[in-house]
Backbone atoms as SQL, in Angstrom:
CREATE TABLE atoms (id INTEGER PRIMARY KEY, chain TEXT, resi INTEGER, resn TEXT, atom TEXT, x REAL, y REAL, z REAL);
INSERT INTO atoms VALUES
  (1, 'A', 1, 'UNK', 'N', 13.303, 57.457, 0.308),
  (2, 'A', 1, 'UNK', 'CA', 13.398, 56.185, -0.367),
  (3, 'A', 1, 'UNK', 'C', 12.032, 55.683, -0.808),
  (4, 'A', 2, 'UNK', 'N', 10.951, 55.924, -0.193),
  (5, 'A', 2, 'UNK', 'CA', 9.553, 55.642, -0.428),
  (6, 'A', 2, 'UNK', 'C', 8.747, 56.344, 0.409),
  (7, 'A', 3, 'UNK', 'N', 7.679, 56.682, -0.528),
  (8, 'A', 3, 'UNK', 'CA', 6.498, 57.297, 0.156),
  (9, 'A', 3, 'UNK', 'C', 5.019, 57.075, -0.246),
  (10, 'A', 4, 'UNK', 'N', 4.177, 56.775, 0.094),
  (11, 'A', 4, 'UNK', 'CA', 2.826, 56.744, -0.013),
  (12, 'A', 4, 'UNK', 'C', 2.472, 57.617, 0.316),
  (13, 'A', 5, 'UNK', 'N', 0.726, 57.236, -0.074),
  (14, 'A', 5, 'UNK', 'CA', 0.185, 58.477, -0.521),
  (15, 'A', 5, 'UNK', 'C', -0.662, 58.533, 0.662),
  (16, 'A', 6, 'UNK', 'N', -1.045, 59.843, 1.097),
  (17, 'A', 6, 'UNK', 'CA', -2.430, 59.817, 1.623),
  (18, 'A', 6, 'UNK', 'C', -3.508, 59.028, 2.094),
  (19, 'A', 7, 'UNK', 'N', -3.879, 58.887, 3.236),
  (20, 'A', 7, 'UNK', 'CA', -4.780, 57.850, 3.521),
  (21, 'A', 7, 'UNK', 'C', -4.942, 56.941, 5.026),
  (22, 'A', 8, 'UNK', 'N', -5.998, 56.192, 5.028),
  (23, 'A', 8, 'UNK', 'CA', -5.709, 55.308, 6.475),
  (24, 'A', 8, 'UNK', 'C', -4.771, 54.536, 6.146),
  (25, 'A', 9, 'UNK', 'N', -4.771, 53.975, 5.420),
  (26, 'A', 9, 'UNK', 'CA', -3.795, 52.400, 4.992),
  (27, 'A', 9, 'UNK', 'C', -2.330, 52.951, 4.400),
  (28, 'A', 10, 'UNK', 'N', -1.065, 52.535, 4.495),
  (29, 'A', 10, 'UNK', 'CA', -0.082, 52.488, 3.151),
  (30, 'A', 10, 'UNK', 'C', 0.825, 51.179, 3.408),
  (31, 'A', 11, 'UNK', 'N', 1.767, 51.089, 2.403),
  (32, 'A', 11, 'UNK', 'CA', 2.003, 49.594, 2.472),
  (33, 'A', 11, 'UNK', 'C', 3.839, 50.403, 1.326),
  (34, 'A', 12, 'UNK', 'N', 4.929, 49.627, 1.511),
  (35, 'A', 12, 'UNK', 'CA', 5.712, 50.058, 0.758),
  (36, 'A', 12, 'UNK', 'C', 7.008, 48.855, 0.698),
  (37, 'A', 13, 'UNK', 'N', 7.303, 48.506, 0.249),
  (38, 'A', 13, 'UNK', 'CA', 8.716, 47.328, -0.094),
  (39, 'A', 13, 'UNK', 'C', 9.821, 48.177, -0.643),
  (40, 'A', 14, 'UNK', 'N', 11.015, 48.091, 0.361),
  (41, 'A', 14, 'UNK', 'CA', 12.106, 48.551, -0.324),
  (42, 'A', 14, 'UNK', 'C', 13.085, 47.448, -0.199),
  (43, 'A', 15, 'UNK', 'N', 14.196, 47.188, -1.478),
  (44, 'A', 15, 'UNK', 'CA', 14.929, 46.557, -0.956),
  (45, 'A', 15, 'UNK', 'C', 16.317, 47.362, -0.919),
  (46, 'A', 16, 'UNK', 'N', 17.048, 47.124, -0.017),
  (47, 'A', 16, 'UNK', 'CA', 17.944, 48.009, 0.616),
  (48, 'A', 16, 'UNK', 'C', 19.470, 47.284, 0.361),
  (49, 'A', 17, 'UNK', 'N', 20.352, 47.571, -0.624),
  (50, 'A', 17, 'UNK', 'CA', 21.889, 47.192, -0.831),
  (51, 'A', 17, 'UNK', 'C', 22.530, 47.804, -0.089),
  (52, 'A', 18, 'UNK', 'N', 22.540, 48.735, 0.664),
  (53, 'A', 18, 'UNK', 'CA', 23.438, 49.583, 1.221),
  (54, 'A', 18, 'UNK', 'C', 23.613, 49.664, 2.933),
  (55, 'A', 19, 'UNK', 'N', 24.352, 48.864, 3.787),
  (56, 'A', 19, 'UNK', 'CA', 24.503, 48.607, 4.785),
  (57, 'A', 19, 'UNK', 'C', 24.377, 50.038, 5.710),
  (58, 'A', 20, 'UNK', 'N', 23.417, 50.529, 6.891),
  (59, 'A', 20, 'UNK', 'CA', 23.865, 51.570, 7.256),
  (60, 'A', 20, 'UNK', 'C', 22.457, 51.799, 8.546),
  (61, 'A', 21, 'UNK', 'N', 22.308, 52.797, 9.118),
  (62, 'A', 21, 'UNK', 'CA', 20.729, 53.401, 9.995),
  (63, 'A', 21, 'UNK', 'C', 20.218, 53.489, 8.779),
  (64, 'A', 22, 'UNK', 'N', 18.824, 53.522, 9.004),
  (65, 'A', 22, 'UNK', 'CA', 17.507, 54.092, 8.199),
  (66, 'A', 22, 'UNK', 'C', 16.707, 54.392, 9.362),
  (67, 'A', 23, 'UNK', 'N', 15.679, 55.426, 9.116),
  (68, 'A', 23, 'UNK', 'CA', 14.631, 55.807, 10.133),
  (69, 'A', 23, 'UNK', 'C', 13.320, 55.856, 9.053),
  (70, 'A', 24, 'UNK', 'N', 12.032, 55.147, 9.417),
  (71, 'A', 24, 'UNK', 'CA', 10.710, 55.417, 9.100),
  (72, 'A', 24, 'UNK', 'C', 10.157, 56.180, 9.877),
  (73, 'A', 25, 'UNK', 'N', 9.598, 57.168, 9.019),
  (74, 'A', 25, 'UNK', 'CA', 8.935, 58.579, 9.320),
  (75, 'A', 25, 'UNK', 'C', 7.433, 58.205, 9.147),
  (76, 'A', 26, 'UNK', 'N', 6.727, 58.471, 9.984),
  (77, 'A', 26, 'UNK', 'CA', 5.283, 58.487, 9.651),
  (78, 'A', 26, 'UNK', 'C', 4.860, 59.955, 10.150),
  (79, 'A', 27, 'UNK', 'N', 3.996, 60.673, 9.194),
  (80, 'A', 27, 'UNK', 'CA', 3.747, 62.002, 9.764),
  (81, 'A', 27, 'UNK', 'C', 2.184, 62.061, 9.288),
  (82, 'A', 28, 'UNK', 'N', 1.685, 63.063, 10.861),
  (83, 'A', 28, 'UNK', 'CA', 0.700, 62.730, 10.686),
  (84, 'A', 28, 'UNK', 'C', -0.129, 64.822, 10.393),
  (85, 'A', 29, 'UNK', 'N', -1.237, 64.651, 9.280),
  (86, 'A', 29, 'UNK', 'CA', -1.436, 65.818, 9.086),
  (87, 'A', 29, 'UNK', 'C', -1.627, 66.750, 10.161),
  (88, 'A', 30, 'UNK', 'N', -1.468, 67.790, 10.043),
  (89, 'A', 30, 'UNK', 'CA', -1.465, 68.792, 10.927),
  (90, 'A', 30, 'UNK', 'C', -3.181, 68.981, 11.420),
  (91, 'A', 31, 'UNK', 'N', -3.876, 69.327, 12.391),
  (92, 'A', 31, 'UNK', 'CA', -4.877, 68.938, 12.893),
  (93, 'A', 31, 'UNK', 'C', -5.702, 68.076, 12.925),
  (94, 'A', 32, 'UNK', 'N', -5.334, 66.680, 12.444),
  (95, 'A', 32, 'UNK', 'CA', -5.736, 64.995, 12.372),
  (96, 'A', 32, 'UNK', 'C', -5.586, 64.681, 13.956),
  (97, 'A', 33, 'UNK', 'N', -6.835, 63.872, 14.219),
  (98, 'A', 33, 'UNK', 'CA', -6.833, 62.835, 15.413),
  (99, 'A', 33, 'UNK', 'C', -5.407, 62.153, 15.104),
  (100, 'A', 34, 'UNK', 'N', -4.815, 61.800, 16.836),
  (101, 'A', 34, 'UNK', 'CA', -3.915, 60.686, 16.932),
  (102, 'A', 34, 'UNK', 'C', -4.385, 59.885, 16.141),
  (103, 'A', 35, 'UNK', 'N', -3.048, 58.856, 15.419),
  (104, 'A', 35, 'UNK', 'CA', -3.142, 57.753, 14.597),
  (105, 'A', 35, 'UNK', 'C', -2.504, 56.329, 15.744),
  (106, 'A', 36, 'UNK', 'N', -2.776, 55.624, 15.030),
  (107, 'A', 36, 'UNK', 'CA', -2.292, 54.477, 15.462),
  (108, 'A', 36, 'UNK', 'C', -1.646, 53.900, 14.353),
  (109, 'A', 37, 'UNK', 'N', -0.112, 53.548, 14.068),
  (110, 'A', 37, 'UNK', 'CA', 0.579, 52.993, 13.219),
  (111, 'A', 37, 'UNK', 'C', 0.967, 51.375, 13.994),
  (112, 'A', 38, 'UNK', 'N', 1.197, 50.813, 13.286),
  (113, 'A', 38, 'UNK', 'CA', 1.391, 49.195, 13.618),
  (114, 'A', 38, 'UNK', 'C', 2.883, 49.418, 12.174),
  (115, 'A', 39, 'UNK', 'N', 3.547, 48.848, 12.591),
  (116, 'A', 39, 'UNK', 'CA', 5.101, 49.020, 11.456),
  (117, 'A', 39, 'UNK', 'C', 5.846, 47.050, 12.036),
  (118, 'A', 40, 'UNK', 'N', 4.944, 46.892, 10.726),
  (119, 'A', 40, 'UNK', 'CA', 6.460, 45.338, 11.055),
  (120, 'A', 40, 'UNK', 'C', 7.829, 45.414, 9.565),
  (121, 'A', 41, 'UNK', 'N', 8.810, 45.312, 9.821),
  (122, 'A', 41, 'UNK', 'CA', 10.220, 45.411, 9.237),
  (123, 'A', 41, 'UNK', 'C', 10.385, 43.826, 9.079),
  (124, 'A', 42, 'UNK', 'N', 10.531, 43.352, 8.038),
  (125, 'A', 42, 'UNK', 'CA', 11.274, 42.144, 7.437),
  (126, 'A', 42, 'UNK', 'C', 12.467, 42.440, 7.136),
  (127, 'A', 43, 'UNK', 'N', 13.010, 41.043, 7.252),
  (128, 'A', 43, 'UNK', 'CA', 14.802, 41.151, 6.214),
  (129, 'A', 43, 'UNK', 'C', 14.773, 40.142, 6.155),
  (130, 'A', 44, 'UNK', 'N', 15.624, 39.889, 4.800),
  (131, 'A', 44, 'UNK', 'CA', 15.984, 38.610, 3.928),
  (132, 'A', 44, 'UNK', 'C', 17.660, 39.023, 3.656),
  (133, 'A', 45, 'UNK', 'N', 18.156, 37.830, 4.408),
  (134, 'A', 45, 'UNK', 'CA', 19.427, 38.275, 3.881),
  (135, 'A', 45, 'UNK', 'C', 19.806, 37.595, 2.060),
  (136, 'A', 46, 'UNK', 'N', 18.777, 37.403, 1.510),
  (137, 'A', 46, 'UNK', 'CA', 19.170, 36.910, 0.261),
  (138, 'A', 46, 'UNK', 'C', 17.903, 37.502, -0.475),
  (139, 'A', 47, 'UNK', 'N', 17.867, 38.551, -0.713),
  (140, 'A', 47, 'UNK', 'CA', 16.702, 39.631, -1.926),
  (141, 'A', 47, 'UNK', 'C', 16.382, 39.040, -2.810),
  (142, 'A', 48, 'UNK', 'N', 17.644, 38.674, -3.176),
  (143, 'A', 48, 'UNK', 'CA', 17.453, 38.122, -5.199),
  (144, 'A', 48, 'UNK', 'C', 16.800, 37.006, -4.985),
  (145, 'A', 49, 'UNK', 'N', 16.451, 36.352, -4.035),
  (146, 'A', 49, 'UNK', 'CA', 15.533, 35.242, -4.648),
  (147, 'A', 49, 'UNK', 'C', 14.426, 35.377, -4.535),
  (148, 'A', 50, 'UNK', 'N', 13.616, 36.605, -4.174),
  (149, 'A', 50, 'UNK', 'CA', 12.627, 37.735, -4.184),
  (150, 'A', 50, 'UNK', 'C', 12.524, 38.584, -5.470),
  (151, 'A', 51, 'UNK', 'N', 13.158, 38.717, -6.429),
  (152, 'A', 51, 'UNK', 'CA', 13.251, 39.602, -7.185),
  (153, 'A', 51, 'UNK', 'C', 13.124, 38.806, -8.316),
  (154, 'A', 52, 'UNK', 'N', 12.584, 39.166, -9.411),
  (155, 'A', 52, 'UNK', 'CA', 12.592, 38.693, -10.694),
  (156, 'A', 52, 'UNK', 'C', 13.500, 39.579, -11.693),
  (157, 'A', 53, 'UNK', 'N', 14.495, 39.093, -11.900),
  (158, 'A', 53, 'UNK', 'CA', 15.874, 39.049, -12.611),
  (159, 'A', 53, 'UNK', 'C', 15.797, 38.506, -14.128),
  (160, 'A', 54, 'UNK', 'N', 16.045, 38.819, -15.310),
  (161, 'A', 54, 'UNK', 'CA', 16.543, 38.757, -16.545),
  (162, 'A', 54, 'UNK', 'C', 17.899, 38.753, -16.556),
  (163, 'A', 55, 'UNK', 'N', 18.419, 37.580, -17.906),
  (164, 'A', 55, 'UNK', 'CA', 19.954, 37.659, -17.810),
  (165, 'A', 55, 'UNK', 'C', 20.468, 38.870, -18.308),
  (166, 'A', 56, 'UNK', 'N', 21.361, 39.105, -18.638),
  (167, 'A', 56, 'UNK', 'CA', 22.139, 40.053, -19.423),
  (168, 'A', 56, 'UNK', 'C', 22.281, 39.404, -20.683),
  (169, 'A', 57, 'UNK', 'N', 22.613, 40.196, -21.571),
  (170, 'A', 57, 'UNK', 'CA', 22.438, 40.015, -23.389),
  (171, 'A', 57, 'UNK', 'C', 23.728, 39.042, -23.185),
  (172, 'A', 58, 'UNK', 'N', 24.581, 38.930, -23.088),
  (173, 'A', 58, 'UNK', 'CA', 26.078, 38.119, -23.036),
  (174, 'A', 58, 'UNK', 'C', 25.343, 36.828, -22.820),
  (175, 'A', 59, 'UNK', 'N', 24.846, 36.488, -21.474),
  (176, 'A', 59, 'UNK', 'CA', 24.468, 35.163, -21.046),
  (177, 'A', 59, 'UNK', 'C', 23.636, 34.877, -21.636),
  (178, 'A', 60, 'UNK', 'N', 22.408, 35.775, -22.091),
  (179, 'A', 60, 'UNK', 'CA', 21.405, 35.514, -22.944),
  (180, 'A', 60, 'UNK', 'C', 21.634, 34.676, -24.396),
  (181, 'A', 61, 'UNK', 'N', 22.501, 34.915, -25.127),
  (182, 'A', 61, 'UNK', 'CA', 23.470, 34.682, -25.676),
  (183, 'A', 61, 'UNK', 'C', 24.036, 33.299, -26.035),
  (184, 'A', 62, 'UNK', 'N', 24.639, 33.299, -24.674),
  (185, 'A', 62, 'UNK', 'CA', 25.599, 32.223, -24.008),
  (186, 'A', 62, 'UNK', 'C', 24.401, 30.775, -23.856),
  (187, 'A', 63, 'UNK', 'N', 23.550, 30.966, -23.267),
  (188, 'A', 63, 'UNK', 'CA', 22.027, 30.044, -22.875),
  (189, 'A', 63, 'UNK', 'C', 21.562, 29.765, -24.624),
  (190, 'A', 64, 'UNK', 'N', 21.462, 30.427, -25.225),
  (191, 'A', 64, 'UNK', 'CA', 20.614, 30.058, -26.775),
  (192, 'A', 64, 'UNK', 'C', 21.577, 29.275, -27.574),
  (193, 'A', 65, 'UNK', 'N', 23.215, 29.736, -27.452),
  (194, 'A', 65, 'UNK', 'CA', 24.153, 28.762, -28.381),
  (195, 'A', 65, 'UNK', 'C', 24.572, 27.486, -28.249),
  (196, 'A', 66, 'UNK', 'N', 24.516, 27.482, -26.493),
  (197, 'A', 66, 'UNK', 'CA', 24.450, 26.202, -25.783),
  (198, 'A', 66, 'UNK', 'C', 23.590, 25.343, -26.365),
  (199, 'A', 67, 'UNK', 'N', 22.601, 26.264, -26.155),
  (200, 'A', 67, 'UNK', 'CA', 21.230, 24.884, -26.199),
  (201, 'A', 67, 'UNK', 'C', 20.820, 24.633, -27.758),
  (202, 'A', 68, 'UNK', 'N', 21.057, 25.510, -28.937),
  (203, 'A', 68, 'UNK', 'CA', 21.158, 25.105, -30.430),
  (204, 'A', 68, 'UNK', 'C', 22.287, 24.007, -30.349),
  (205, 'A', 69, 'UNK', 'N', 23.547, 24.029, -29.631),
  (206, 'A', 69, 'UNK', 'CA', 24.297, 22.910, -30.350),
  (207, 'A', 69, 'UNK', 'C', 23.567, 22.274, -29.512),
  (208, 'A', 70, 'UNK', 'N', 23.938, 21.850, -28.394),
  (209, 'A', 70, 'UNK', 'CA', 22.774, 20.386, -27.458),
  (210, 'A', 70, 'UNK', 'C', 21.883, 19.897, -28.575),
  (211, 'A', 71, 'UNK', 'N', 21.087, 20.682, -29.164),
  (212, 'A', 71, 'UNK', 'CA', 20.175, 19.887, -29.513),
  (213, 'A', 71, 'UNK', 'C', 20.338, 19.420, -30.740),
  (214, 'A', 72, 'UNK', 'N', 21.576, 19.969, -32.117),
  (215, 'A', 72, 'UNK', 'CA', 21.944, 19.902, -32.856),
  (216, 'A', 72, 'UNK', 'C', 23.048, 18.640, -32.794),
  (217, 'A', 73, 'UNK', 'N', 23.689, 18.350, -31.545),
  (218, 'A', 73, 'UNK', 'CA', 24.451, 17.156, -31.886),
  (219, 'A', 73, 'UNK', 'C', 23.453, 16.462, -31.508),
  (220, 'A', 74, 'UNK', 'N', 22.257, 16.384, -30.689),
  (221, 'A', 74, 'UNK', 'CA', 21.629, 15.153, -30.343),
  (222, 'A', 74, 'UNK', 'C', 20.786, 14.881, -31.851),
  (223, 'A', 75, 'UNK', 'N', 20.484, 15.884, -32.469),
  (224, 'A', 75, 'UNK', 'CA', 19.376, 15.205, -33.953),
  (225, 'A', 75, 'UNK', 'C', 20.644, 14.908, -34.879),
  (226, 'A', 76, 'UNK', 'N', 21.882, 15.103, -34.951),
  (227, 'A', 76, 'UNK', 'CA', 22.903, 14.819, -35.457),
  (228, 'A', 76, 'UNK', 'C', 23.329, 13.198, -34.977),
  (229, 'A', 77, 'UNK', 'N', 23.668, 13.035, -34.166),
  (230, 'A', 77, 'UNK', 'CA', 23.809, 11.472, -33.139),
  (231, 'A', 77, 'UNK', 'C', 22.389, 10.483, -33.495),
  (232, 'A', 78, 'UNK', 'N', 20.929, 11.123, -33.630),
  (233, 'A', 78, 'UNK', 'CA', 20.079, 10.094, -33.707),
  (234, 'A', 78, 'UNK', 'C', 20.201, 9.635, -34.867),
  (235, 'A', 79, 'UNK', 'N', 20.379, 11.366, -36.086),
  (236, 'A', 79, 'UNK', 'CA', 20.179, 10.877, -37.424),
  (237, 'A', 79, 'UNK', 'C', 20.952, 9.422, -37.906),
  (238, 'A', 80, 'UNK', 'N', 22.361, 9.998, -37.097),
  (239, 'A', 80, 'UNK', 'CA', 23.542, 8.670, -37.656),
  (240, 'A', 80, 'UNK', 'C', 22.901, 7.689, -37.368),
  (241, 'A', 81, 'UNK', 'N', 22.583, 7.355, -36.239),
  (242, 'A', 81, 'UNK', 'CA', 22.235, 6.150, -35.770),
  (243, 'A', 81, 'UNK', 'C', 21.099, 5.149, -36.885),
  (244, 'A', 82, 'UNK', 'N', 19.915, 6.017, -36.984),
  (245, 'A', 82, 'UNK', 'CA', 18.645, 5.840, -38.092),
  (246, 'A', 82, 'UNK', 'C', 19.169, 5.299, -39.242),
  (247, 'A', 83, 'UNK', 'N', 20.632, 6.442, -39.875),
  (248, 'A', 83, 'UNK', 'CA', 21.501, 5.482, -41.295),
  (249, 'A', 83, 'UNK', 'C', 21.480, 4.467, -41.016),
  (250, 'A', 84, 'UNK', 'N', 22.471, 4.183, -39.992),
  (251, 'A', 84, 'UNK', 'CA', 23.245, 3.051, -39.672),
  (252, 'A', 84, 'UNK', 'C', 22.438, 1.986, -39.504),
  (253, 'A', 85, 'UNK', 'N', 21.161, 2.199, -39.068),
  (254, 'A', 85, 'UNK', 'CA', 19.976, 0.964, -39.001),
  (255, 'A', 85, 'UNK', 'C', 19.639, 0.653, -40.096),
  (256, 'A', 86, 'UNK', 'N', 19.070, 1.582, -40.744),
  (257, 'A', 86, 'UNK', 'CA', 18.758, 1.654, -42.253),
  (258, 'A', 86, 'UNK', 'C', 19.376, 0.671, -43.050),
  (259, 'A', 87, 'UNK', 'N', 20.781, 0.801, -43.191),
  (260, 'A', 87, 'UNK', 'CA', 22.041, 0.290, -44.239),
  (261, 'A', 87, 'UNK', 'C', 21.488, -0.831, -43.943),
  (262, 'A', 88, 'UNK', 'N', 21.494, -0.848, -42.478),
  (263, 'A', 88, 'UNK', 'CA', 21.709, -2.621, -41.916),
  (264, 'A', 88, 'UNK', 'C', 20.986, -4.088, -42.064);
């Protein structure tokens, strides 16, 4: 699922959909001094508000037609109003 590279340090973020065991492997080269690993594990039971997300083309869509009329009846509603002062 992830691997780094080579080195003293590595660092890796997965986010995980799939309910189940996982095991982290740390291996250490073949005639290398003992290491010392330190491993802290987070969980968020809510990812997506971690993740930066784009809509889909549909909603994308859906968000731009909305907001052309919104703003089209509101300069529509002021304009009247401006006549109506005008005449007056």
């Amino acid at each position: 699922m992830a691997l780094t590279p080579n080195g003293r340090s590595g660092e890796f973020r997965r986010i995980v959909d799939v309910r189940g065991q996982y095991a982290v492997v740390v291996e250490n080269a073949r005639g290398a001094l003992p290491a010392t690993v330190l491993l802290r594990v987070q969980t968020n039971l809510n990812p997506g508000a971690d993740v930066a997300r784009t809509l889909s083309p549909t909603r994308r869509l859906t968000v731009i037609l909305v907001s052309f009329a919104f703003f089209f009846v509101t300069v529509a509603w002021s304009g009247r109003k401006l006549i109506r002062a005008m005449r007056a």
